[in-house]
C-alpha positions in Angstrom: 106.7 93.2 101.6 106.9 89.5 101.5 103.5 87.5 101.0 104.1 86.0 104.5 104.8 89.5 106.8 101.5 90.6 104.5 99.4 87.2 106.3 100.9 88.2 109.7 100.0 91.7 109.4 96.1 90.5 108.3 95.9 88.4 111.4 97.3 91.1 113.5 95.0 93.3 112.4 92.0 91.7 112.2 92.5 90.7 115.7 92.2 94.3 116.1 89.1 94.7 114.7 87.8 92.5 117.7 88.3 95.7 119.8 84.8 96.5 119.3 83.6 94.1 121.2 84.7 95.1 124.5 83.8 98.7 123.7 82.4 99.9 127.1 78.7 101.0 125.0 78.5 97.2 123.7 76.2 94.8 125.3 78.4 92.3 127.2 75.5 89.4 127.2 76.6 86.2 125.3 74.1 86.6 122.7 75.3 90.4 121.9 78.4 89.2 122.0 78.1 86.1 119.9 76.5 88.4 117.3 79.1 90.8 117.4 82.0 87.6 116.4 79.5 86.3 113.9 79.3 90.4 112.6 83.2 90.5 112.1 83.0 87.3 110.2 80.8 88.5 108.0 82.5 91.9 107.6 85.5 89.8 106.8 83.5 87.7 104.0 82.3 90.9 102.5 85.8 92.3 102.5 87.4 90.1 101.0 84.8 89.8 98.1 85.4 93.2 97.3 88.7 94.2 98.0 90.2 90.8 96.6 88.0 88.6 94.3 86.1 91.3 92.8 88.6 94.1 93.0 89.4 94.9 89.4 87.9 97.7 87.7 88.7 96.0 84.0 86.8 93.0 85.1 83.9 94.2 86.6 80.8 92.3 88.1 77.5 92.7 89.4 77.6 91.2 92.9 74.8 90.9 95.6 77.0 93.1 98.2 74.7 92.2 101.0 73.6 88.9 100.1 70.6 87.9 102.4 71.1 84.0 101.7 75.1 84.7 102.6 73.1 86.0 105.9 75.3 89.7 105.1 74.1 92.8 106.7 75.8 96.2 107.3 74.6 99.2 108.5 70.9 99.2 108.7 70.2 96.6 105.8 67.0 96.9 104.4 65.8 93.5 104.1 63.6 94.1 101.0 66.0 95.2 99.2 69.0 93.5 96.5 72.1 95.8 97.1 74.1 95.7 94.0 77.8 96.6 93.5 81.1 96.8 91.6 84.2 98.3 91.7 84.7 100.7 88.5 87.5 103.5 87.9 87.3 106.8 86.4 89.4 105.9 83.8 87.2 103.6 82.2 83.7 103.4 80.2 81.1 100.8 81.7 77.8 99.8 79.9 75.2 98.7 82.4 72.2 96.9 81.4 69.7 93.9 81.7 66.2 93.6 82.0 63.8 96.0 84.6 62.1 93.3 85.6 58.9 94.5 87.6 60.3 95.5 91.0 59.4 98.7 92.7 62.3 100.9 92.8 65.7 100.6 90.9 68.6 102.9 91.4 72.3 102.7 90.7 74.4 105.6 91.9 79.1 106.0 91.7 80.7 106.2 94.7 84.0 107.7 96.2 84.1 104.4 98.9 86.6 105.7 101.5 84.8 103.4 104.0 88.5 101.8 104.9 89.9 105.4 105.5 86.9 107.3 107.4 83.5 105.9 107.1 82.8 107.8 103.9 81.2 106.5 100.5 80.1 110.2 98.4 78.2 109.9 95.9 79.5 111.0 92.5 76.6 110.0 90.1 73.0 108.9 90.8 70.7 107.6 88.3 67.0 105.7 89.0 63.6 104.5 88.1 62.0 106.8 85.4 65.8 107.9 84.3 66.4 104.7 83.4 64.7 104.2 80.0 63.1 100.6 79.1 62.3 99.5 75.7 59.5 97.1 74.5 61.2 94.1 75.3 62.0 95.5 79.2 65.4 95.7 78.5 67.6 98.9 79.6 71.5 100.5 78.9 73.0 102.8 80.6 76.6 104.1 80.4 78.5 104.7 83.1 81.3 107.6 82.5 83.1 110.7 82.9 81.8 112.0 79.7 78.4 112.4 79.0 77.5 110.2 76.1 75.8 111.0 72.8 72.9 109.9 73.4 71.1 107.7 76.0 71.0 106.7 79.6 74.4 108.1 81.6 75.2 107.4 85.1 77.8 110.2 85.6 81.5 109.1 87.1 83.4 111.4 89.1 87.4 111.8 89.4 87.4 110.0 92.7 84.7 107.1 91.8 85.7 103.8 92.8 82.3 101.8 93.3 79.0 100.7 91.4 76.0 100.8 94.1 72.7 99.6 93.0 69.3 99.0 95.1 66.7 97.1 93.8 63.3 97.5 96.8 60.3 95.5 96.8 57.7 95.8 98.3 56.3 91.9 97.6 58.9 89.7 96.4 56.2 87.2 96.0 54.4 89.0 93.0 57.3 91.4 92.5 60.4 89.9 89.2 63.5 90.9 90.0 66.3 93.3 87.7 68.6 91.2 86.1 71.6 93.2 86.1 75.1 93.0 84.4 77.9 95.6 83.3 80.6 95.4 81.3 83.4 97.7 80.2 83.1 99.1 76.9 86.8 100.4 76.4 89.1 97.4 75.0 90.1 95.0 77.8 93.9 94.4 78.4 95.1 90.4 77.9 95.5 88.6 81.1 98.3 89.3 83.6 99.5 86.8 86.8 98.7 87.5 90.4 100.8 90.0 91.4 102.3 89.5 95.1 102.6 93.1 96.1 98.8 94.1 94.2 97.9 91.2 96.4 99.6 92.2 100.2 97.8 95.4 99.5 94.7 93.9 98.7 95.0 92.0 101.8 95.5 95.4 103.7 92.7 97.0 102.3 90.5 94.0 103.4 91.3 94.3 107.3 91.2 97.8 106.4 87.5 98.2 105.7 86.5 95.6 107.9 88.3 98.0 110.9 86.5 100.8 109.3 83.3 99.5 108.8 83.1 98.0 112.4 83.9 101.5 113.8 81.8 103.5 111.5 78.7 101.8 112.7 79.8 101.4 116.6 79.9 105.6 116.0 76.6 105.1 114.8 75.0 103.0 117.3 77.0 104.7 119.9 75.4 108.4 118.6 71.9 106.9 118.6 72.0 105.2 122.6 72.3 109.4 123.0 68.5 109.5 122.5 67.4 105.4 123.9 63.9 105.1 122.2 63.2 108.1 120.0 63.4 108.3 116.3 64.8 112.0 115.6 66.4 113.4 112.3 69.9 113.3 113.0 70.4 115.2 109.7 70.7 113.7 106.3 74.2 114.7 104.9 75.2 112.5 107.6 73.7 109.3 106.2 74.3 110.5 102.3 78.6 110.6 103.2 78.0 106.9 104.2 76.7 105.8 100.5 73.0 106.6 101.5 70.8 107.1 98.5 69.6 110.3 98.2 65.8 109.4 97.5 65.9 108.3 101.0 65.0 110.2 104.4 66.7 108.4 107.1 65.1 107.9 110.2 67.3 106.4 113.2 67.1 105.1 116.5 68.1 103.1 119.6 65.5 100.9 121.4 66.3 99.3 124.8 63.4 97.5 126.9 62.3 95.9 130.2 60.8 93.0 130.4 56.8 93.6 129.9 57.7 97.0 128.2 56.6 97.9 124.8 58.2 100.7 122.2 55.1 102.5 120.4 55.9 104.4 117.5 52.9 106.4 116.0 53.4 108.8 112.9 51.6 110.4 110.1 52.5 108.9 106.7 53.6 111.0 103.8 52.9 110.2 100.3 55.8 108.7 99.0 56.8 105.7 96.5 58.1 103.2 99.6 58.5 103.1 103.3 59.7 100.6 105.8 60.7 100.1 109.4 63.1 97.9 110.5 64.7 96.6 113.4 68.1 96.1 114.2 70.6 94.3 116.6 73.7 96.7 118.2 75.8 96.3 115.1 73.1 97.5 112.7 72.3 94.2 111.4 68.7 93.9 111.2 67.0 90.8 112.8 66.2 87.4 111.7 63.3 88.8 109.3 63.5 85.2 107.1 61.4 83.4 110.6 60.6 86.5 112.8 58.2 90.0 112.1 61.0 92.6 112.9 59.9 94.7 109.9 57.1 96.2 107.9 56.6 98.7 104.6 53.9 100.4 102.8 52.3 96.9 101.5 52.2 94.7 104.9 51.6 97.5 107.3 48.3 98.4 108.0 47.2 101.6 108.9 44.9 103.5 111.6 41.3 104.7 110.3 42.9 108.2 110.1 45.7 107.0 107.8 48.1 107.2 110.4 50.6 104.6 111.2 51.5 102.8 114.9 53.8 100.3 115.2 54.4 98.5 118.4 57.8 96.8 119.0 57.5 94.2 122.1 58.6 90.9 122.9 55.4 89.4 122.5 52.3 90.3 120.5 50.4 93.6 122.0 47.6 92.6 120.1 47.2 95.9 119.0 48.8 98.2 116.2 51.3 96.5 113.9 53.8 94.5 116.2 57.6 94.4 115.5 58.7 91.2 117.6 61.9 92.1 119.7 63.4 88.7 118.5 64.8 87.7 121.7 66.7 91.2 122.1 66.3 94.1 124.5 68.3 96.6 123.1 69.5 97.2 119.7 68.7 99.8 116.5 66.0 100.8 114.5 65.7 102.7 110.8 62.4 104.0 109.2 63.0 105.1 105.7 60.8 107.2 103.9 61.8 106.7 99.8 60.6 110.1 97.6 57.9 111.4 100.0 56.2 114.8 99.6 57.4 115.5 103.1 59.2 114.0 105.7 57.4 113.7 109.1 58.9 112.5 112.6 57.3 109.6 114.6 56.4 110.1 118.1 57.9 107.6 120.6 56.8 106.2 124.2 57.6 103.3 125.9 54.6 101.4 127.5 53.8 98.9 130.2 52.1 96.1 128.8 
């Protein structure tokens, strides 16, 4: 394949990717649909980060896969977290290390990313928090392998691994120091070779490719949720881990859509647990404009009800009761309450309210 028919092709097919837009489920107002262009754009940015520029498992690097300042969000984004990532090969040994830093919850976890095939990113390895041990000077190691090492940290690889996926969650980035993160291969690195045309026309494939793939996955998603408008049911869990979910996590989804003057009340008991948070989303699953608008809370802004329970009240304007999740010029979009290593795993109930 020339390098010209492989351009052609990547136009062709991103222009397919557009599809979703006109999706009969997909809200045909300018702004939904302004937002879903701007959401293929950035699917395309994030693409071709990682299927081009940082596609090569003997040059690996730590990259901020869903950088907030890159305005990058895919599937339900938390917006307290750093999302970490690589891409790494079975056939290799990594060394992953840095300093911990003081934030909340870290985790890194391999990955059989099939995400431009069928939605599906398995995890193969999962390592996190008291796992990963510090020394005096906060500085960790971990290898990353088939093999168990001797000795020390190991985040296991499986046959099929392709990615790196680390989360990094605060809970107040204001007092909070972040990870600093870097990996490196640790079997000898082979000299420098030219760009390669065809390696390159099938990197450009595999771009479009997950950008197709993603877009779908998530219209599935949003598409499942609208089944059940305003309720926040356990749509089981192995559903969320096949998509690269991390499995310390208890996934809580849900569609809201409103009238004007309406308000969505959530109330639920809260479990003991290292971290929660709520957050709302747009119709692709990108979560709001949480730099300049309250569309999300966790365990250390919320406040709670005398009883220890929990309501949170998502309106266009402020209830003036419970803790408000501002709509953000929406009236329809997604929602995703996370509870992170709780004791148990309860299930908000859901009305919608005149106010």
């Amino acid at each position: 394949m020339t390098v010209n028919k492989a351009w052609n092709d990547f136009c062709d097919e991103l222009r397919e990717a557009g599809q979703s837009l006109i999706d009969e489920a997909a809200p045909q107002d300018p702004l939904n649909q302004a937002e879903g262009v701007r959401y293929l754009i950035r699917l395309l940015r994030y693409a071709s980060l990682n299927s081009i520029e940082n596609s090569d498992p003997l040059y690996p690097a730590i990259t901020n896969a869903l950088d907030p300042h890159l305005k990058c969000k895919i599937g339900a984004d938390n917006p307290d977290n750093i999302y970490m990532g690589a891409r790494i090969s079975p056939k290799y040994r990594y060394r992953i290390s840095g300093t911990r830093g003081t934030v909340p919850l870290l985790t890194f976890g391999s990955k059989a990313s099939r995400y431009h095939i069928d939605g599906t990113m398995a995890s193969t390895g999962e390592i996190g928090n008291d796992e990963i041990p510090v020394d005096d000077d906060g500085r960790f190691s971990i290898i990353a392998s088939v093999d168990k090492p001797a000795e020390g940290a190991w985040l296991p690889l499986g046959p099929d691994t392709t990615n790196l996926v680390g989360r990094q969650s605060f809970q107040d980035r204001s007092t909070e120091t972040a990870a600093q993160v870097h990996i490196e291969l640790i079997d000898e690195i082979p000299a420098p070779q030219p760009l390669d045309p065809e390696v390159f026309a099938r990197q450009l494939k595999t771009t479009t490719d997950l950008v197709k793939g993603t877009a779908a996955t998530f219209q599935r998603w949003t598409k499942m949720f609208m089944q059940r408008p305003n309720e926040l049911p356990d749509w089981g869990q192995d559903f969320f881990q096949q998509a690269g979910g991390d499995p310390t996590i208890f996934y809580i989804h849900g569609y809201w859509k409103l009238a004007p003057g309406e308000a969505w009340v959530i109330d639920t008991e809260v479990p003991d647990c290292e971290y929660w948070n709520f957050v709302l989303q747009n119709w692709w699953m990108e979560s709001l404009d949480h730099d300049r608008m309250n569309i999300y809370i966790n365990n250390h802004t919320a406040e709670l009800n005398d009883d220890g329970t929990l309501t949170i009240v998502v309106s266009a304007e402020d209830p003036g009761y419970g803790n408000w999740i501002s709509t953000g010029f929406h009236n329809e979009g997604t929602a995703l309450l996370r509870w992170v290593k709780a004791d148990s795993h309860p299930l908000p109930t859901c009305k919608v309210v005149k106010l």
